[in-house]
N, C-alpha and C positions, 0 to 999 in steps of 0.2 A: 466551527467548521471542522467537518473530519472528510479526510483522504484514505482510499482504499486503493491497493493496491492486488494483480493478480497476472498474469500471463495468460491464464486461458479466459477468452473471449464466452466464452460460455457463461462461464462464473462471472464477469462481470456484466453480462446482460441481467442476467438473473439477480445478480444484487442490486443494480441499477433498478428492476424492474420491485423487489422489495422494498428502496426507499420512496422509492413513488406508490406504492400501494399503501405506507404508511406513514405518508405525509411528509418528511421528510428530506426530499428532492432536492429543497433547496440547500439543504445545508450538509450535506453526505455525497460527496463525490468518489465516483472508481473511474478507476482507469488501468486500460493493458497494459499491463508496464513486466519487463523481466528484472527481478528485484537485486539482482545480481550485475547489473549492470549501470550504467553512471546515471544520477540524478540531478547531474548539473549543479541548476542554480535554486535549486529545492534546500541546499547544505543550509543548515540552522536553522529552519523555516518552523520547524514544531517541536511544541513543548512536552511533546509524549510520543514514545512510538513503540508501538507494539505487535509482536510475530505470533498466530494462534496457530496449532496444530498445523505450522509449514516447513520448519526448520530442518527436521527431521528429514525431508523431502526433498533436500537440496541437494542437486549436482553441485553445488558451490557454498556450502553453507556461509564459509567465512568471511566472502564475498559478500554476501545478503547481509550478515552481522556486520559489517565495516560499516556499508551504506548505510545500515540503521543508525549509526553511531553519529555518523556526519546531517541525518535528516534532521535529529537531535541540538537544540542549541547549545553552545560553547559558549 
């Protein structure tokens, strides 16, 4: 199972609409999320996590790097 994440609505219709064009749907999930903000009860849920070409982009970077740290298991 892989989890995407993004803020704008746009991009994740459009990635939504890519893993259903390539069969995929079931097992690739996005969702609006501001990544810089709390992820709850997601903390240690995955074994990989990975930031491509966003980081740079952040009002908050360090904030977005925490959360990554904690989606991460311990």
């Amino acid at each position: 199972m892989v989890d995407g994440f993004d803020i704008d609505e746009a991009s994740v219709a459009a990635a939504r609409k890519h893993a259903a064009n390539a069969g995929v749907a079931d097992r690739v999930h996005f969702e609006v999320v501001d990544v810089t903000g709390d992820f709850g009860d997601r903390a240690g849920q995955y074994d990989l996590v990975l930031a491509f070409e966003m980081v740079h982009d952040l009002a908050r970077p360090r904030e977005a790097l925490a959360n990554m740290r904690t989606l991460g298991l311990m």
